[in-house]
C-alpha positions, 0 to 999 in steps of 0.5 A: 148521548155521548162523545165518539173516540172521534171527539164527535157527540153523539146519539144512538150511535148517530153523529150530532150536526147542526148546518155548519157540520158536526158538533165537536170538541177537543177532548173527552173522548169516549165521555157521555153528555147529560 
């Protein structure tokens, strides 16, 4: 997992959403989920 330039989280290249939308924060771009 990790986080886009976008702010966005994501697996295998895929955007993370839950029935709200994407799962985001406000900052650590580019940074991995463990």
């Amino acid at each position: 997992m990790k986080i886009s330039g976008e702010c966005v989280a994501q697996w295998n290249e895929k955007d993370l959403m839950t029935k709200l939308g994407q799962i985001t924060c406000k900052t650590l771009k580019g940074g991995n989920i463990s």
